[in-house]
C-alpha positions as CSV (number, residue, x, y, z in Angstrom):
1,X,0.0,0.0,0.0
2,X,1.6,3.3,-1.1
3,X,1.6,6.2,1.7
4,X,2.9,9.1,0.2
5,X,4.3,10.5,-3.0
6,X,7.3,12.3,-2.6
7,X,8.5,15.0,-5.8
8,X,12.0,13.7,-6.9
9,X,13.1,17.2,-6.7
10,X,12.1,17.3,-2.8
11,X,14.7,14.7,-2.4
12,X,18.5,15.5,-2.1
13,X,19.3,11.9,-3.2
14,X,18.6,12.6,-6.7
15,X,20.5,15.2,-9.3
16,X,19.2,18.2,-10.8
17,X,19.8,16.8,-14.6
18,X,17.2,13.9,-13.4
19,X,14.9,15.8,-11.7
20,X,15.0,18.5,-15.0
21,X,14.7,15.4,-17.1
22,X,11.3,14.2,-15.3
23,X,10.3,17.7,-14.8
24,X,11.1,17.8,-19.3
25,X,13.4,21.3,-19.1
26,X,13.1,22.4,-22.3
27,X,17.0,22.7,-22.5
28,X,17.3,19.1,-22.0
29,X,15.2,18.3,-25.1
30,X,18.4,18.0,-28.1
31,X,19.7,15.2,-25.3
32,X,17.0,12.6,-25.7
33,X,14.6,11.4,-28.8
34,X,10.7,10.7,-27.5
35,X,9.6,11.7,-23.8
36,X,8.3,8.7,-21.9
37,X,4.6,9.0,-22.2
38,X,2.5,5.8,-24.0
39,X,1.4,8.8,-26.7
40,X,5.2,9.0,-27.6
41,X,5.4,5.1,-27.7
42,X,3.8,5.3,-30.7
43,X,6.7,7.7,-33.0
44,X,8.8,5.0,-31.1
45,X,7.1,1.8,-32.5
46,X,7.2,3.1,-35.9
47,X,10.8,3.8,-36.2
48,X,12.3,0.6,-34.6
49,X,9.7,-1.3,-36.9
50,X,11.3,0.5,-40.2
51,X,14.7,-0.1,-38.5
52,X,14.4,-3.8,-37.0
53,X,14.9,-6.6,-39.7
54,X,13.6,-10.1,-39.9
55,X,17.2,-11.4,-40.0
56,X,18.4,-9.2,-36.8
57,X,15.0,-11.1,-35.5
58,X,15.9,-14.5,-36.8
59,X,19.6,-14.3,-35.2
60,X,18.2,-13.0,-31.7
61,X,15.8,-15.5,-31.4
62,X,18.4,-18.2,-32.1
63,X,20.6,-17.1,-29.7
64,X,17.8,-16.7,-27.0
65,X,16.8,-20.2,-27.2
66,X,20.6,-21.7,-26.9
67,X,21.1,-19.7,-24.2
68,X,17.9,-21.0,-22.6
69,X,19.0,-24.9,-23.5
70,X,19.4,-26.1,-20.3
71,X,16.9,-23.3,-18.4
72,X,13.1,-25.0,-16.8
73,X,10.9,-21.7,-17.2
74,X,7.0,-21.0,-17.7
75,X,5.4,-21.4,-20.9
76,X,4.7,-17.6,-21.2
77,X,8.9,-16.8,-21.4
78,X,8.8,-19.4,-23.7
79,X,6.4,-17.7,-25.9
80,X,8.0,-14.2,-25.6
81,X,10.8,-15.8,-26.9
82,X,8.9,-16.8,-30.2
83,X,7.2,-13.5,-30.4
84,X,10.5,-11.7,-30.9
85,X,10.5,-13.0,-34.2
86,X,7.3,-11.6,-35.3
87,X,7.5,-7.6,-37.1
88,X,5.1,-6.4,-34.4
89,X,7.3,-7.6,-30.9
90,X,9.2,-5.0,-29.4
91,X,11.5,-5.1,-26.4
92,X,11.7,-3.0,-22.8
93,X,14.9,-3.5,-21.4
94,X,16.6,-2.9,-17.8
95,X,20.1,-3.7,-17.4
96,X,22.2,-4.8,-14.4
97,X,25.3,-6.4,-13.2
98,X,24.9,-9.7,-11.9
99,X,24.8,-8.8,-8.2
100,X,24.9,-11.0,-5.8
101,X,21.7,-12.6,-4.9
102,X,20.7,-9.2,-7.0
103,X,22.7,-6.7,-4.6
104,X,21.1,-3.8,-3.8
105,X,16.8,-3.9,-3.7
106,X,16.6,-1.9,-6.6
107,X,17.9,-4.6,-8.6
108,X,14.4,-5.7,-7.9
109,X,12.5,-2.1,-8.9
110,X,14.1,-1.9,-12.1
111,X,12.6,-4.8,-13.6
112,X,9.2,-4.6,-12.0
113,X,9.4,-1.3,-13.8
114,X,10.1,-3.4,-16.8
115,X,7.6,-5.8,-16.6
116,X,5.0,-3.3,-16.1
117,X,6.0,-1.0,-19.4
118,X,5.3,-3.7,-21.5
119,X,1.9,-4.3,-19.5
120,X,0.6,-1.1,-20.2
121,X,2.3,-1.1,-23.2
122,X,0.7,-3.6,-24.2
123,X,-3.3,-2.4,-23.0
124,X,-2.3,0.8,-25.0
125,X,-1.4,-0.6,-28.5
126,X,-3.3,-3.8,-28.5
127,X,-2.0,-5.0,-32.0
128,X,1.7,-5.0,-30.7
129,X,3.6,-7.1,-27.9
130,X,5.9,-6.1,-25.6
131,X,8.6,-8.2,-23.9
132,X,10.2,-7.6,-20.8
133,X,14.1,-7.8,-21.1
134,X,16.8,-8.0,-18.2
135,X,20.4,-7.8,-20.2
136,X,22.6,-9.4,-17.4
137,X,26.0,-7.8,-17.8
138,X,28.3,-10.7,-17.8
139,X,31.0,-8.7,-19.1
140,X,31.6,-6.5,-16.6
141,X,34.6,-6.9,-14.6
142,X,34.3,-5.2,-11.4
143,X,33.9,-7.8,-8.8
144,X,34.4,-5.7,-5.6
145,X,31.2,-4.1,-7.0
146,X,29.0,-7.2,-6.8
147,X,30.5,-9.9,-4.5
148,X,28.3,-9.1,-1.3
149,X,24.6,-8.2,-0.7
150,X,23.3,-6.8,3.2
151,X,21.1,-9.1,4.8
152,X,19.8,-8.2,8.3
153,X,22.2,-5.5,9.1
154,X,25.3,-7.6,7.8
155,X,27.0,-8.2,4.8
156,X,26.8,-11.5,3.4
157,X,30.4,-11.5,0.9
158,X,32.0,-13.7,-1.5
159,X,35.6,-13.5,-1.6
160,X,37.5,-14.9,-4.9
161,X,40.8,-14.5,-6.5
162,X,39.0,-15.1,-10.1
163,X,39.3,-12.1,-12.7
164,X,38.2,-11.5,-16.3
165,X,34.5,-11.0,-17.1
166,X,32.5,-11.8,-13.8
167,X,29.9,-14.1,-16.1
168,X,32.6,-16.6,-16.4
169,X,33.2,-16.9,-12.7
170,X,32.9,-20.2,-11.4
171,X,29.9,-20.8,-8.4
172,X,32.0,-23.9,-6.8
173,X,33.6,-21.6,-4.1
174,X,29.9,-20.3,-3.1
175,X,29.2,-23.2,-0.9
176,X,30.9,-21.0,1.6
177,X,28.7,-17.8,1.3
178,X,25.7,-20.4,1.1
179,X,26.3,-21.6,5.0
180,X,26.9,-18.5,6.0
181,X,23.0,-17.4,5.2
182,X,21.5,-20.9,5.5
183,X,22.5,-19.5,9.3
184,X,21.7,-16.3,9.2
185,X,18.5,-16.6,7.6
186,X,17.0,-18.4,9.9
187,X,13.5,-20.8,10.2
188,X,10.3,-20.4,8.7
189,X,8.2,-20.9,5.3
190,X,9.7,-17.4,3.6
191,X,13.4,-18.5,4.9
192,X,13.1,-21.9,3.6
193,X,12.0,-20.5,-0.1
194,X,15.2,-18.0,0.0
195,X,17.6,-20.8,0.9
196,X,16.3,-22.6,-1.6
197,X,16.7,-20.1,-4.1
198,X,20.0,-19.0,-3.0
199,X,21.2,-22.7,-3.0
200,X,19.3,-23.7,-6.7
201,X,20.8,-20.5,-8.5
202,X,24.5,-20.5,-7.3
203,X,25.2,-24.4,-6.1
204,X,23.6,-25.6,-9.1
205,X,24.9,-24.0,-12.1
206,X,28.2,-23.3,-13.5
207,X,28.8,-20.2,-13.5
208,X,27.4,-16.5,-12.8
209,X,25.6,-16.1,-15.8
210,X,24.3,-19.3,-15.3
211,X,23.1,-18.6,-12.0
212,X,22.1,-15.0,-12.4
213,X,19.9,-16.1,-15.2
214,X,18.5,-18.8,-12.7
215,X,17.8,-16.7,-10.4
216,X,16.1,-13.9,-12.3
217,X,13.7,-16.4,-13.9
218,X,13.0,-18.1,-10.7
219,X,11.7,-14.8,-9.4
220,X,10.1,-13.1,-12.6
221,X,9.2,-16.3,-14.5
222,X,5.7,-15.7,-14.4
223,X,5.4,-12.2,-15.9
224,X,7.6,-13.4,-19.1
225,X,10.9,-11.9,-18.5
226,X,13.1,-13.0,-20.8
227,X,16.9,-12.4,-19.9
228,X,19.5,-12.1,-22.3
229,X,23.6,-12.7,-22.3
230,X,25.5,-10.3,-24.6
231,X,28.2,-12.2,-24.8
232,X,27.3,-13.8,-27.7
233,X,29.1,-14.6,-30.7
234,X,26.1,-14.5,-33.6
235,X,25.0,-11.6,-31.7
236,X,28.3,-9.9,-31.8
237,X,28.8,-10.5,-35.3
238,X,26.4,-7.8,-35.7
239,X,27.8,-5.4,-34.4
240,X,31.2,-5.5,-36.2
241,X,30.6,-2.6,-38.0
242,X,30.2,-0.4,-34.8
243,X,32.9,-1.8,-33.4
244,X,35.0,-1.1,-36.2
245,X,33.8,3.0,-36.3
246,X,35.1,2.5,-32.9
247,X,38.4,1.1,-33.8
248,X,39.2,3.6,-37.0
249,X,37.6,6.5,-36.4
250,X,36.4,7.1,-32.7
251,X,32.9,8.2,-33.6
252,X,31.9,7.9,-29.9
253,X,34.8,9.8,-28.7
254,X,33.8,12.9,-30.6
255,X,30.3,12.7,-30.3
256,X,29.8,12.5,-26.4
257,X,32.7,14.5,-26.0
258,X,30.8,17.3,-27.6
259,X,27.4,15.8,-26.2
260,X,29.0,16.4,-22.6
261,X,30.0,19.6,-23.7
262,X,26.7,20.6,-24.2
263,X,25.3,19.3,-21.3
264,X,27.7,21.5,-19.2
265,X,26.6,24.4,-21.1
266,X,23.3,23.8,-20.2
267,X,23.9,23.8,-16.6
268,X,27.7,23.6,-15.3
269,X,26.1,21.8,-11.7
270,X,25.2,18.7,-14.3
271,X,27.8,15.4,-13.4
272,X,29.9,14.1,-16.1
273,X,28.4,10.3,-15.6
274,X,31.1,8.9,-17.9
275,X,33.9,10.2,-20.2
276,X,34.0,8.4,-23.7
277,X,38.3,6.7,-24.5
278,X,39.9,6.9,-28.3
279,X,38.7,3.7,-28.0
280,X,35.9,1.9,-25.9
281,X,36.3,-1.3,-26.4
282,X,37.5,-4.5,-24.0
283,X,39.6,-7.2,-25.2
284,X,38.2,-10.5,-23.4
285,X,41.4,-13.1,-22.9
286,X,41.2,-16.3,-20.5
287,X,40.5,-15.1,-17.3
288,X,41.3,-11.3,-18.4
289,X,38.7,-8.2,-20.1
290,X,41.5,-5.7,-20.9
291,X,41.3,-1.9,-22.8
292,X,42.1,-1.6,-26.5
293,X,44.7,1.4,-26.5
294,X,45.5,2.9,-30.0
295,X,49.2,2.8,-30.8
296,X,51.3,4.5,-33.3
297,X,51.6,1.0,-35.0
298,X,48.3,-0.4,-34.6
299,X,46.3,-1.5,-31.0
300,X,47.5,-3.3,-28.2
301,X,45.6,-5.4,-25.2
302,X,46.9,-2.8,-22.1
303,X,48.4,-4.8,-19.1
304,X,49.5,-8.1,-22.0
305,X,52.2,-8.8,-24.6
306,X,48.7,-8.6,-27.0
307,X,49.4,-6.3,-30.5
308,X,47.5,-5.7,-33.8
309,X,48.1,-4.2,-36.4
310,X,45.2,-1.9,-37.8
311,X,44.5,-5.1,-40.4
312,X,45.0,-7.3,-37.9
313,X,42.4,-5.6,-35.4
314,X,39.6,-6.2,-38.1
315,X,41.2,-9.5,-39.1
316,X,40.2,-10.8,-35.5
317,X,37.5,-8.7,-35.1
318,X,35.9,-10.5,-38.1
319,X,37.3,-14.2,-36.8
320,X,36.3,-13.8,-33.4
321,X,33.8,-11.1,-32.7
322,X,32.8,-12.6,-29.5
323,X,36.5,-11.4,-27.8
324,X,35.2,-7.7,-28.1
325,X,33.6,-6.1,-25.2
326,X,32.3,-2.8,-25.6
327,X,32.6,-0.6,-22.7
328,X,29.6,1.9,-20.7
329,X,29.8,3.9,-23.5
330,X,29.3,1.5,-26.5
331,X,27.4,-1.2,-24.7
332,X,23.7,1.0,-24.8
333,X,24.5,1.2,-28.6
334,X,25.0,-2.4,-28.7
335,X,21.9,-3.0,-27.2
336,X,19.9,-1.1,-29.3
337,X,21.3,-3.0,-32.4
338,X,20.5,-6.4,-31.5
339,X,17.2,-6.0,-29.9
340,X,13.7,-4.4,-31.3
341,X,13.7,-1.9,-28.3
342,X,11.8,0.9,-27.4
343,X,13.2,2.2,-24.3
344,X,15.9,1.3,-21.5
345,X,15.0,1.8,-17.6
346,X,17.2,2.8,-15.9
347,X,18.5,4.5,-12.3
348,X,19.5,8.5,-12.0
349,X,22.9,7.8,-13.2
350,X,22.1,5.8,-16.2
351,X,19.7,7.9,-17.5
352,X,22.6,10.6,-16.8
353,X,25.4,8.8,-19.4
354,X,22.3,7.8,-21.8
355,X,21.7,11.3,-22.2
356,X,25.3,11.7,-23.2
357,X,24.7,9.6,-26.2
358,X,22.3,11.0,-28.7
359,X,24.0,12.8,-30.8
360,X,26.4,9.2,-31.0
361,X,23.2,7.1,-31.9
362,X,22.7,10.0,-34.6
363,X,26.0,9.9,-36.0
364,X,25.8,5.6,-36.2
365,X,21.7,6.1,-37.5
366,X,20.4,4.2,-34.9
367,X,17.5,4.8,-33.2
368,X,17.8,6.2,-29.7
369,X,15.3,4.4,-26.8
370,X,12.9,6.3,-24.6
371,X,14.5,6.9,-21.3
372,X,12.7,6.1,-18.2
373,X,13.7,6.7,-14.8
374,X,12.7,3.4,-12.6
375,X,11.3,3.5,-10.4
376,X,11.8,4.1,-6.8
377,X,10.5,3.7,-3.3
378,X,10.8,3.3,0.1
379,X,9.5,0.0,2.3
380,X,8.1,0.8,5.6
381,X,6.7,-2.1,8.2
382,X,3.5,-1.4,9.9
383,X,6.0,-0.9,13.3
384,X,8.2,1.9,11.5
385,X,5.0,3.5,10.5
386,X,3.3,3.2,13.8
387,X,6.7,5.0,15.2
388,X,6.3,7.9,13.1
389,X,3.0,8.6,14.1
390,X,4.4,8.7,17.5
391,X,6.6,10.9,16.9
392,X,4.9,12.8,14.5
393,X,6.8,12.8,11.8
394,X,6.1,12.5,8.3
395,X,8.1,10.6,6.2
396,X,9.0,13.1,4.1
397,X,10.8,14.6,7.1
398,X,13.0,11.6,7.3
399,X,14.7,13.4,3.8
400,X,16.2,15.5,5.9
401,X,19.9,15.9,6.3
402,X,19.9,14.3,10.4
403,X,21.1,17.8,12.0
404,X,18.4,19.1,10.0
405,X,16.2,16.9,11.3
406,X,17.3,16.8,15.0
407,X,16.6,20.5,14.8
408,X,13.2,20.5,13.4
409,X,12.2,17.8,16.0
410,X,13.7,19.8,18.7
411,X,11.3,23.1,17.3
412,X,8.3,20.8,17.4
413,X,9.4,19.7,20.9
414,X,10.2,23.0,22.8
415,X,7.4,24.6,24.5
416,X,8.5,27.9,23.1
417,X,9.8,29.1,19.9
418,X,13.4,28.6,18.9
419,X,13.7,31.0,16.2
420,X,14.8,34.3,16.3
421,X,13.6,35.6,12.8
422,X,11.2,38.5,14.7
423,X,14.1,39.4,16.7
424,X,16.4,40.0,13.7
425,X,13.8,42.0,11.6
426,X,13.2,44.2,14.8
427,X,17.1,44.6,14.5
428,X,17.3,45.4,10.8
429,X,14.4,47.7,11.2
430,X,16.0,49.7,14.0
431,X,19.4,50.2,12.0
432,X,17.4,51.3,9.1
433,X,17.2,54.4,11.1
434,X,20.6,54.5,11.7
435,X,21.4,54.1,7.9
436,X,19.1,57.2,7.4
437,X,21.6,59.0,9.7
438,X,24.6,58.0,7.5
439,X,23.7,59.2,4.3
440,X,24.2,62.8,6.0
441,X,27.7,62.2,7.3
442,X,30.5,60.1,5.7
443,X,31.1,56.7,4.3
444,X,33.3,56.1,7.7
445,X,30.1,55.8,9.5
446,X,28.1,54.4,7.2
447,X,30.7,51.3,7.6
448,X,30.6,51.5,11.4
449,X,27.0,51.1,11.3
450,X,27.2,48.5,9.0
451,X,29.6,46.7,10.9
452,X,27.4,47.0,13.9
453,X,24.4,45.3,12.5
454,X,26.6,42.3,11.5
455,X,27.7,41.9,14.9
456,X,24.5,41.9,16.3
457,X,23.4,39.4,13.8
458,X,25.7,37.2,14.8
459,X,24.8,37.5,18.3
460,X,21.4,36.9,17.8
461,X,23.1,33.4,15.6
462,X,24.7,32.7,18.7
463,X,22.1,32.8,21.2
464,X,19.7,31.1,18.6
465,X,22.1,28.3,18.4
466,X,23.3,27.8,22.1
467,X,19.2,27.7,23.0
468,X,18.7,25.2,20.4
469,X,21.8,22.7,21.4
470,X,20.1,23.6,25.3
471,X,17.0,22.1,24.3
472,X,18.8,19.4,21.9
473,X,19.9,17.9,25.5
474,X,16.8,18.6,27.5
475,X,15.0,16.6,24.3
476,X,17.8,13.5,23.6
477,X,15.7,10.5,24.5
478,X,13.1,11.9,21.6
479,X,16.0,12.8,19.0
480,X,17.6,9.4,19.9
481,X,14.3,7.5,18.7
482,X,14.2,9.6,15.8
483,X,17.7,9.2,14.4
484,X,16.9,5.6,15.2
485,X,14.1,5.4,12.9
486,X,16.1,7.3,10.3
487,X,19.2,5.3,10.4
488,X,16.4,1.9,10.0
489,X,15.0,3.4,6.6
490,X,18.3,5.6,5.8
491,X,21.0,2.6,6.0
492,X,24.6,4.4,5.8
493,X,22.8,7.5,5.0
494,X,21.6,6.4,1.5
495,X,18.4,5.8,-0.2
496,X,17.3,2.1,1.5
497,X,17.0,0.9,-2.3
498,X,20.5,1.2,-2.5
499,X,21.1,-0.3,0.6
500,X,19.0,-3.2,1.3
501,X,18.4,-6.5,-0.2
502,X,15.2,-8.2,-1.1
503,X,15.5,-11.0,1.2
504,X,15.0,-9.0,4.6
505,X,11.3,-7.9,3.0
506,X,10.8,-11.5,0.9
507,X,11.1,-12.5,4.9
508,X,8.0,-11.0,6.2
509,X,6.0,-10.8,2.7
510,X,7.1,-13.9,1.1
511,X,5.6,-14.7,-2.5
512,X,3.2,-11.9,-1.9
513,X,6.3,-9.2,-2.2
514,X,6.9,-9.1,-5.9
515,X,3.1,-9.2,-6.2
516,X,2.2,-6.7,-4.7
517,X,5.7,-4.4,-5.7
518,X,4.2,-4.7,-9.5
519,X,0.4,-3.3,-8.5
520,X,2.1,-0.2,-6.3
521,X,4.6,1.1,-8.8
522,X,4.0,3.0,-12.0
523,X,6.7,3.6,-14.2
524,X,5.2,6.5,-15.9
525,X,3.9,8.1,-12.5
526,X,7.7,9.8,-12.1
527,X,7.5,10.3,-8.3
528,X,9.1,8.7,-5.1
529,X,6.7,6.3,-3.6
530,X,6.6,5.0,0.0
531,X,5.3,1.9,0.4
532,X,3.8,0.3,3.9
């Protein structure tokens, strides 16, 4: 059950270039192709349709169903696999790294906000089907990034000496990680299903991608998500010719160099989410995903004896396709080639180097996706919300910065007011006279006076302050529940989505939790939710 709606901009979690994006800022409009309304769908259909051939079809759909050879799912993935090779199937895709036991909860939110796209999607433009997509990143190569998930106030880690692109790591040294949460987890119905599903997806298949894959179908099997490995050599193959621009003639490079450019000179507080290389491409070796480097004599694997000549480059790029990785900057592109989709969901700072890229897609005549923000929310037991009544807070207040929020809770508190706003405009109102004065004498005065106000203020800062850290003490046992409270739905200060893990909610919802996730969020509704 949602219980409030907070603005994005009311939070400080998120930037101004996403909050101008869901607000549409007119200045942000050269940065992205069609707004994310279902009306705008419609210009999107079209142009994928004219873009997306039956052979791109043909190739993705034989690739989808070796990579589900060996994988038990529901009849209805089954059939959105099929539909992809029909003109009038389009794709909604989410992307993630494969996480541990999916990481952070938003893992989660981003492909709820997938599934329910294509649902409405779908009741919007009846003729057409929509297919959920999660692109695991089995490429990637940051480990550190997704060895651990938190689980009851701990983290729950898996430590391995294995490098190279984390899909190939091997699950055998899990068994580990696996008893340490068979005894954290504890006893009950909801525990039982989640060591179960920790134990089927990563003791019982090969290797991350394997498991990932396992895991993402055990949990989203019955809305049709289909998850796909790019890491695939027919898939690869076509995208030769990008990777090639790449290679030669650093089309990227330029184009989000002057994209970021841009941005900046829209608004100089926007972050520079990524910054494009000469070249953005990975060389994947045994064990090893290494940067391409341009050399004065050709390209060379950095951090191996590895060298190409430019002829050689394409030579192997044409032979073996499937050892070139693109990088953040050339992996959306990728996407967009081999699948017949119509918009990426992503989190603030994807949306943040996707808008980077436009002018890139342009340059390669590929059409750009919709970008949609997921979406996001906070979880709140009945206990956490019977505590804020208490204390009367709203939850909005719980946004604050905590000596913001001690400080507000010490005003409600106090018996009288701790502000001393009426005293300081008595104060400028009184040297108003006194500035009267000093236009009739010299600027010597003037400055005195002046300087005499400013002291006072600060006086008044002072006192204001010393009365409130007075009352800060008389009120601790309050504050100290409140800060409790925050720190419970604030973990490390952050957003709880990019804190928690699924399994401490799955715990007291079990099988109703995804359920009922898909009927609170909207993905077009482009506000913060809380959820009890």
């Amino acid at each position: 059950m949602i219980t409030a709606y907070i603005p994005y901009q009311n939070i400080r979690f998120f930037s101004k270039l996403i909050t101008d994006y869901v607000g549409e800022n007119k200045k942000l409009r050269p940065f992205y192709h069609n707004f994310p309304s279902l009306l705008e769908f419609k210009k999107q259909i079209e142009e994928k349709a004219l873009d997306f051939t039956e052979e791109k079809r043909h190739i993705l759909v034989s690739s989808l169903k070796e990579q589900y050879a060996e994988v038990k799912t529901t009849p209805k993935v089954l059939k959105n696999i099929e539909l992809l090779s029909k003109s009038n199937t389009f794709t909604i895709t989410t992307g993630h790294q494969l996480s541990l036991f999916t990481g952070h909860l938003y893992f989660i939110f981003k492909i709820i906000s997938v599934i329910n796209t294509a649902k409405q999607l779908a009741e919007k433009y009846p003729d057409k089907h929509f297919v959920p997509v999660y692109w695991m990143a089995t490429e990637d190569h940051d480990f550190e990034e997704i060895n651990h998930f938190h689980f009851n106030n701990r983290t729950i880690c898996w430590n391995s000496d294995q490098t190279g692109a984390t899909g190939n790591f091997a699950t055998d040294t899990l068994e580990a990680v696996f008893q340490t949460f068979d005894k954290a987890i504890g006893l009950g119905k909801n525990a039982n299903t989640l060591r179960t599903l920790f134990h089927d997806s990563y003791l019982k298949n090969k290797d991350l991608a394997s498991a990932t894959r396992y895991l993402v179908n055990a949990l989203f099997e019955a809305y049709g998500v289909v998850v796909i490995d790019g890491n695939d050599k027919a898939l690869k193959r076509q995208f030769i010719p990008y990777i090639s621009d790449d290679l030669l003639h650093s089309v990227a490079h330029t184009e989000v160099t002057k994209s970021i450019k841009a941005l900046q000179t829209v608004n100089s507080s926007y972050p520079v989410q990524v910054n494009p290389r000469e070249v953005n491409m990975f060389y994947l070796t045994e064990g090893g995903r290494h940067r391409l480097v341009r050399t004065a004599d050709g390209f060379e694997v950095h951090g191996t004896d590895i060298r190409f000549s430019e002829e050689g480059i394409l030579e192997e790029l044409r032979t073996y396709p499937e050892r070139f990785s693109p990088n953040v900057i050339l992996r959306p592109l990728y996407q967009e080639v081999i699948l017949p989709n119509l918009a990426y969901i992503g989190g603030g700072g994807e949306i943040a180097y996707w808008l980077e890229l436009k002018s890139f897609f342009n340059k390669e005549k590929v059409p750009f996706p919709i970008l949609m923000l997921r979406n996001s929310a906070m979880l709140i037991s009945q206990r956490q919300a019977e505590k804020l009544q208490k204390l009367q807070l709203s939850v909005e207040d719980l946004f604050l910065k905590t000596e913001d929020l001690k400080n507000k809770k010490v005003r409600q508190l106090s018996e009288f007011p701790i502000d001393f706003t009426p005293e300081k405009e008595l104060l400028h109102r009184q040297f108003e006279h006194l500035y009267e004065l000093a236009k009739h004498t010299d600027v010597t005065f003037e400055n005195a006076v002046k300087a005499q106000e400013v002291r006072q203020l600060k006086g008044l800062d002072k006192l204001e302050k010393r009365l409130l850290k007075a009352q800060k003490r008389k009120f601790a046992e309050e504050l100290e529940q409140t800060i409790f409270l925050q720190n419970e739905l604030f973990p490390n200060g952050a957003l709880q989505e990019r804190f928690a893990n699924f399994t401490d909610f799955y715990l007291m919802k079990g099988e109703e939790l995804i359920p009922e996730l898909i009927k609170d969020f909207n993905p077009f509704d482009f506000r913060f939710v809380v959820i009890q």
